[in-house]
SEZARO-173585 format. One record per atom (N, C-alpha, C): residue in three letters; atom name; z, y, x. Coordinates in Angstrom, 2 decimals. Layout:
  resn  name       c3       c2       c1
   ALA    CA        Z        Y        X
...
//
This chain:
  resn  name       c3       c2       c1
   UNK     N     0.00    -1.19     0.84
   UNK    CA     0.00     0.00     0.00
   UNK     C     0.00     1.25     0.88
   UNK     N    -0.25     2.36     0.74
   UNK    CA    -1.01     3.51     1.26
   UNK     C     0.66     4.24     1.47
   UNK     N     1.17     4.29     0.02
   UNK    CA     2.49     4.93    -0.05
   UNK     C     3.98     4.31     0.28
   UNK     N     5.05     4.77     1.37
   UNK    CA     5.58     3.67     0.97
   UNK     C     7.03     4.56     1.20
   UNK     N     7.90     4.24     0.75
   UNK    CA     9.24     5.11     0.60
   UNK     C    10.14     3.70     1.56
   UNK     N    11.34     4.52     2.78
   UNK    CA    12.06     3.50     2.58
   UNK     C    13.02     4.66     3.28
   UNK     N    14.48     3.33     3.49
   UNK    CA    15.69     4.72     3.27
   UNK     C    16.71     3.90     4.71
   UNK     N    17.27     4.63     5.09
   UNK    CA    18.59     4.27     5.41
   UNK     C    19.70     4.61     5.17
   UNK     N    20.70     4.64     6.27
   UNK    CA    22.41     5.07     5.87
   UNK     C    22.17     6.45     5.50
   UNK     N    21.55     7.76     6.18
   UNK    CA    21.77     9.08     5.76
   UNK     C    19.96    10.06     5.58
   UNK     N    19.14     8.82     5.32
   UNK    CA    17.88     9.64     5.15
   UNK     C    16.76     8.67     4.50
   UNK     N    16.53     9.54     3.77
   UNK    CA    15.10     8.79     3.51
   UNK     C    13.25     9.02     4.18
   UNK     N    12.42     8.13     4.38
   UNK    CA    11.00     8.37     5.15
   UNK     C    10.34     7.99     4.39
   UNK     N     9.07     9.08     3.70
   UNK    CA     7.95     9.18     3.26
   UNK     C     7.06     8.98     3.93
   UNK     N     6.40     8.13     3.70
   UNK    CA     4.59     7.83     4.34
   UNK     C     3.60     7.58     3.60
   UNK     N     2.50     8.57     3.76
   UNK    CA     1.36     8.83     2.63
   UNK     C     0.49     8.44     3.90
   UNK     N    -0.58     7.30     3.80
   UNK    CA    -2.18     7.37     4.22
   UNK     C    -2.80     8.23     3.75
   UNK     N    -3.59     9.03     4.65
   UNK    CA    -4.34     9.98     3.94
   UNK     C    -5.54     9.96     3.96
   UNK     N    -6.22     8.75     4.34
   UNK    CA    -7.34     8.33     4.07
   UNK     C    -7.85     8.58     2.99
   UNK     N    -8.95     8.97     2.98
   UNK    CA    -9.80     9.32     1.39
   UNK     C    -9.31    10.06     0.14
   UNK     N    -7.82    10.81     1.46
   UNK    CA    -7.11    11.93     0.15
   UNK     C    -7.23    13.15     0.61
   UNK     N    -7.58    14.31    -0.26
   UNK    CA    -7.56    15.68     0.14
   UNK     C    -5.88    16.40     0.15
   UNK     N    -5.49    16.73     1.05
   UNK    CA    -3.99    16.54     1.03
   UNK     C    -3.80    18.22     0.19
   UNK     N    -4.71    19.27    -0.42
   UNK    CA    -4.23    20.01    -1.31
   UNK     C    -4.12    19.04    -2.57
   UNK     N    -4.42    17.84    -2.70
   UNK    CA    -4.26    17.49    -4.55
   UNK     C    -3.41    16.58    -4.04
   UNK     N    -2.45    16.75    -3.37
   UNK    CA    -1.02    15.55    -3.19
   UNK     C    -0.07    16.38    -4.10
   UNK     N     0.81    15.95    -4.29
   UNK    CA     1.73    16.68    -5.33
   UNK     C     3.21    15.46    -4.89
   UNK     N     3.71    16.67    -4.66
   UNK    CA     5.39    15.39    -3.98
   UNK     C     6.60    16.19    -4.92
   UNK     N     7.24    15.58    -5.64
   UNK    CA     8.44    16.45    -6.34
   UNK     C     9.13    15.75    -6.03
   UNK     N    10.61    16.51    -6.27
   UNK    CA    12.11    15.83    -6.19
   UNK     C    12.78    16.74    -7.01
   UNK     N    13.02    15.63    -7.86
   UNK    CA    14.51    16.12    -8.81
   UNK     C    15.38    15.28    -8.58
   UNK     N    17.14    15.81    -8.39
   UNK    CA    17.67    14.70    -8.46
   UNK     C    17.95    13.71    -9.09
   UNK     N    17.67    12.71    -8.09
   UNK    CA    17.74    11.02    -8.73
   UNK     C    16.05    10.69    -8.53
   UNK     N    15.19    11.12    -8.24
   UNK    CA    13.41    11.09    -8.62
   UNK     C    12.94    11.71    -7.42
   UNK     N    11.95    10.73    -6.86
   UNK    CA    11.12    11.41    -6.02
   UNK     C     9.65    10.82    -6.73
   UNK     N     8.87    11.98    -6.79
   UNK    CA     7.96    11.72    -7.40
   UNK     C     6.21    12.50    -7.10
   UNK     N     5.44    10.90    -6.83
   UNK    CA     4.20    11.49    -5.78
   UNK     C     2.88    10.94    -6.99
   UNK     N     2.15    12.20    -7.04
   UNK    CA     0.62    12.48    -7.77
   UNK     C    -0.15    12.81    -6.54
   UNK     N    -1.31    11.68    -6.50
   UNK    CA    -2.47    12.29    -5.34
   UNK     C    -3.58    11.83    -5.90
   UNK     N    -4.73    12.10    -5.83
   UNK    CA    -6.11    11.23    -6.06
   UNK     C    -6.48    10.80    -4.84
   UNK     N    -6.95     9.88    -4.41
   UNK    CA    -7.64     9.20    -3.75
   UNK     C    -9.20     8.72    -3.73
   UNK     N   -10.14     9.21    -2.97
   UNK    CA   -11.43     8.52    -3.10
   UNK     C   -11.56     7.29    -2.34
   UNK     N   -12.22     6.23    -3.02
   UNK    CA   -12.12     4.63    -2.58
   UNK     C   -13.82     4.25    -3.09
   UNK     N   -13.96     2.94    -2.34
   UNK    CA   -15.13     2.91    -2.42
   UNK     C   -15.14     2.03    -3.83
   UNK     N   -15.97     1.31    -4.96
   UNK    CA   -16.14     0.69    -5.85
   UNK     C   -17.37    -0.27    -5.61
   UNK     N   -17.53    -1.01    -6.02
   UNK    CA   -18.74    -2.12    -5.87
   UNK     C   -19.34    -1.64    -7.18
   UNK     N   -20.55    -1.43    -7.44
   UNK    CA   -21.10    -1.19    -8.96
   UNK     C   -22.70    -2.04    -8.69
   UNK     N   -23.06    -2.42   -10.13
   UNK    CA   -24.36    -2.89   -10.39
   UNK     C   -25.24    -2.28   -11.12
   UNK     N   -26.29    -1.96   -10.33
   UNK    CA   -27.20    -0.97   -10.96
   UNK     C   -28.79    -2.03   -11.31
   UNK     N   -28.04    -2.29   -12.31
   UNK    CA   -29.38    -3.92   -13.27
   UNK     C   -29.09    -5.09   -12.05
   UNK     N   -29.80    -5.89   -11.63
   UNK    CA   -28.83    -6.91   -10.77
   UNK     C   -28.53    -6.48    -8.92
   UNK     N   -28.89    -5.20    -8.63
   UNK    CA   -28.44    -4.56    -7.03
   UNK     C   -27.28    -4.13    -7.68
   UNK     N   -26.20    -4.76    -6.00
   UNK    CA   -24.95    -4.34    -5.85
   UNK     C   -24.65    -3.30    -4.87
   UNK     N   -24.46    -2.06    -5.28
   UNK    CA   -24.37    -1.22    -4.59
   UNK     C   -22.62    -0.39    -4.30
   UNK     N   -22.31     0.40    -3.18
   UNK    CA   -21.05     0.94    -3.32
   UNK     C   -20.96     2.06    -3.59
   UNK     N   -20.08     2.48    -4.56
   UNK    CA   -20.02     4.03    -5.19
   UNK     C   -18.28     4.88    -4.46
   UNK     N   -18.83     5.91    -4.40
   UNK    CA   -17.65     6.13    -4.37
   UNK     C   -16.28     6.76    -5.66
   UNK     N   -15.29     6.23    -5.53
   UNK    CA   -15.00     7.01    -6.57
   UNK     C   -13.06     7.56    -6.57
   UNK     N   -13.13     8.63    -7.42
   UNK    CA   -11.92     9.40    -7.16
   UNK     C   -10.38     9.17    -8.47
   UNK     N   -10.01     8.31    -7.83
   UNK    CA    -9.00     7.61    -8.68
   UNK     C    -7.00     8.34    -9.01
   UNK     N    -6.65     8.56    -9.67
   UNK    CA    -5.27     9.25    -9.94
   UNK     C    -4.57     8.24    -8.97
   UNK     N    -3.52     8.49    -8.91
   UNK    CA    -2.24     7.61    -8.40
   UNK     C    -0.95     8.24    -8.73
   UNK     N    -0.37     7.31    -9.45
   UNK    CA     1.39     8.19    -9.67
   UNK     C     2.34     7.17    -9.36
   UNK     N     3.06     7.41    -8.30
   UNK    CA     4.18     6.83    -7.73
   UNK     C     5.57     7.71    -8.34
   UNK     N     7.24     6.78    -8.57
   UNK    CA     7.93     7.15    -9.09
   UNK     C     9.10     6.52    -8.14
   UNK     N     9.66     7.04    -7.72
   UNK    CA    11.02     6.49    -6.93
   UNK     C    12.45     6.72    -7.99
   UNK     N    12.99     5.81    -8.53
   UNK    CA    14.43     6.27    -9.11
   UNK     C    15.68     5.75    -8.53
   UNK     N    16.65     6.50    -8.65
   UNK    CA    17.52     6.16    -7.89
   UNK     C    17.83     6.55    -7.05
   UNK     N    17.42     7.69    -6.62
   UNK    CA    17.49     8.54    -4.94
   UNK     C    18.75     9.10    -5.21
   UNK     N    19.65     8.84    -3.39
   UNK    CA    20.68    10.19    -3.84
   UNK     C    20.28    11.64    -3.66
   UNK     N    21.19    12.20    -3.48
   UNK    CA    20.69    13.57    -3.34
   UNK     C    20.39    14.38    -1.87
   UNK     N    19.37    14.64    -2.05
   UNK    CA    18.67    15.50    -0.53
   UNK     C    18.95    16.58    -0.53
   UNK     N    19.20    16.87     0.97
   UNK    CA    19.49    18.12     1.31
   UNK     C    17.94    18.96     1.48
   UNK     N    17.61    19.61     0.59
   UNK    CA    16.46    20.49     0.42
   UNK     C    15.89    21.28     2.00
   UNK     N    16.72    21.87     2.68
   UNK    CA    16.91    22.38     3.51
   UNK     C    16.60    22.20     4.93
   UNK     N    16.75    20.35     4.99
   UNK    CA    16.50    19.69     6.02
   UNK     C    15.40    18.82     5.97
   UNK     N    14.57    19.14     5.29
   UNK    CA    12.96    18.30     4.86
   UNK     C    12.77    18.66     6.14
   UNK     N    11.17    17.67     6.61
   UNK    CA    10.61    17.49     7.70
   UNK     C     9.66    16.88     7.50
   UNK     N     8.25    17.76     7.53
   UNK    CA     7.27    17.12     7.39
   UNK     C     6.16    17.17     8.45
   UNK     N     5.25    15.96     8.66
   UNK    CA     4.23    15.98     9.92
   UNK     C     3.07    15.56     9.36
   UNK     N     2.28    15.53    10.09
   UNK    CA     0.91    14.73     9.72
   UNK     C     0.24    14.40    11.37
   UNK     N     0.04    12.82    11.43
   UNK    CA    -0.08    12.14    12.47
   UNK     C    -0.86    11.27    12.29
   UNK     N    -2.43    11.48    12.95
   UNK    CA    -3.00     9.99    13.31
   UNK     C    -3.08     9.66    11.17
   UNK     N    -3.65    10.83    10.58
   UNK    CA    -4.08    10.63     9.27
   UNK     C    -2.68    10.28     8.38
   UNK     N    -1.58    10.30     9.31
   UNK    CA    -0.28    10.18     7.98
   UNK     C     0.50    10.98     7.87
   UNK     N     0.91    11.18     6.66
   UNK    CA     1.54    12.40     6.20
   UNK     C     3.23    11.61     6.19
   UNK     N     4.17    11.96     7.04
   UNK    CA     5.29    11.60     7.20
   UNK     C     6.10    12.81     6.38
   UNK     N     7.37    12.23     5.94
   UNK    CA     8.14    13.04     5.15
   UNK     C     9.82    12.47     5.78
   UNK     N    10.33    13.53     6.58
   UNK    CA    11.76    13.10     6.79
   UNK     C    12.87    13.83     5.61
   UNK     N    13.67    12.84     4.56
   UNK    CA    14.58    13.63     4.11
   UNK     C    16.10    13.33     3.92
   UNK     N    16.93    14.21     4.66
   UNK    CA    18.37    13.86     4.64
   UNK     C    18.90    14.05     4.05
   UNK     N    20.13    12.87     3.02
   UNK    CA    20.53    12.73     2.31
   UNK     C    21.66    13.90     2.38
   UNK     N    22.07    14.83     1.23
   UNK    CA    22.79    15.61     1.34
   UNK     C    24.57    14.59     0.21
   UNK     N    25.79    14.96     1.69
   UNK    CA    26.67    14.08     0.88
   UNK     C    27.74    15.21     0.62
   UNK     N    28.34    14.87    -0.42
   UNK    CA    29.30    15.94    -1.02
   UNK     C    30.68    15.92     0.18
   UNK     N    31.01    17.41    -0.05
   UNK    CA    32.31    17.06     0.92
   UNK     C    33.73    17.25     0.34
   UNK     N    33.46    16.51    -0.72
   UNK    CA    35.12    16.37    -1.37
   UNK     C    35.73    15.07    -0.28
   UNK     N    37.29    15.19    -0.33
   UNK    CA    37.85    14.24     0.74
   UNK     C    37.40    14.47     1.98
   UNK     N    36.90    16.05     2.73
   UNK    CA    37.14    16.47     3.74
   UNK     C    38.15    17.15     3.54
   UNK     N    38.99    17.17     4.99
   UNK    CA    40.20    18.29     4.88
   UNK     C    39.42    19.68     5.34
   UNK     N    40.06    20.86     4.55
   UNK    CA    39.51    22.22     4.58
   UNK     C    39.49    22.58     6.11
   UNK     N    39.09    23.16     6.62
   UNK    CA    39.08    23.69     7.92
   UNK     C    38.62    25.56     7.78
   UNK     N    40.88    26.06     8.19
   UNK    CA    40.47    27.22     8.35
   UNK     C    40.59    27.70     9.61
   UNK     N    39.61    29.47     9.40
   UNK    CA    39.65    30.12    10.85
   UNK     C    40.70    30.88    11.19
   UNK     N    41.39    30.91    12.27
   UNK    CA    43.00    31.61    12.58
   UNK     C    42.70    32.53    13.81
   UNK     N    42.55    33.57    13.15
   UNK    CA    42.00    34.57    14.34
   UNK     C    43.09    34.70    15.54
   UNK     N    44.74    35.40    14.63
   UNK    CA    45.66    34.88    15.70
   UNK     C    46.59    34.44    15.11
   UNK     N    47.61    33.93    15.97
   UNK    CA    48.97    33.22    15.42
   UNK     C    50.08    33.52    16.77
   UNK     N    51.51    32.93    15.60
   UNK    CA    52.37    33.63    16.57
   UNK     C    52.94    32.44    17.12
   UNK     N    53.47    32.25    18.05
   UNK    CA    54.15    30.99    18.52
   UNK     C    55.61    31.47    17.96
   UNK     N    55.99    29.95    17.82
   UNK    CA    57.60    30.44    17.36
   UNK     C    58.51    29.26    18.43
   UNK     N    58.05    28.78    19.41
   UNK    CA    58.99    27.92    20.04
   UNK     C    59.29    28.77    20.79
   UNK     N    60.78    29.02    21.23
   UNK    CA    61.40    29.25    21.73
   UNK     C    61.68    28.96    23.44
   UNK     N    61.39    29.73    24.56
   UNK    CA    61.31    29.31    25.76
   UNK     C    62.62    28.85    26.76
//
């Protein structure tokens, strides 16, 4: 398959072939929970024109749907295009409840006694 999503502990990697795709009609969304990819693709077709088999070309939709994603940090996308593939780096953004607060103490007084 051309498209293929896979994930680890703190990110997920997008890979689009971009063979026979014009990469303005790619369309990549994310809502949370959904990553979600619209591209057309031109591919070749076998057709019969009375009994000659000839190849046509032709320009086909594609809609891919990922559910289940956690949530990405918008901010830290990363995208390339290499050797015809369109790579997509995205890091999972994790909530920071059950961190302890960390404040700034410009100064303080010592109180031990010398």
């Amino acid at each position: 398959n051309f498209i293929e999503l896979k994930e680890d502990n703190d990110m997920y990697f997008l890979n689009i072939d971009l063979k026979g795709i014009d990469i303005r009609e790619v369309s990549i969304r994310y809502d949370p929970g959904i990553i979600e990819i619209n591209l057309y693709r031109l591919e070749m077709q076998k057709s019969f024109f009375g009994i000659v088999p000839r190849n046509i070309l032709v320009k086909r939709a594609y809609n891919k749907r990922y559910e289940n994603i956690e949530d990405i940090d918008t901010s830290q996308i990363l995208k390339n295009i290499d050797n015809g593939i369109l790579s997509i780096r995205m890091q999972k953004k994790y909530p920071l409840e059950g961190f302890d607060t960390i404040v700034e103490v410009d100064s303080y007084e010592d109180d031990i006694d010398d």
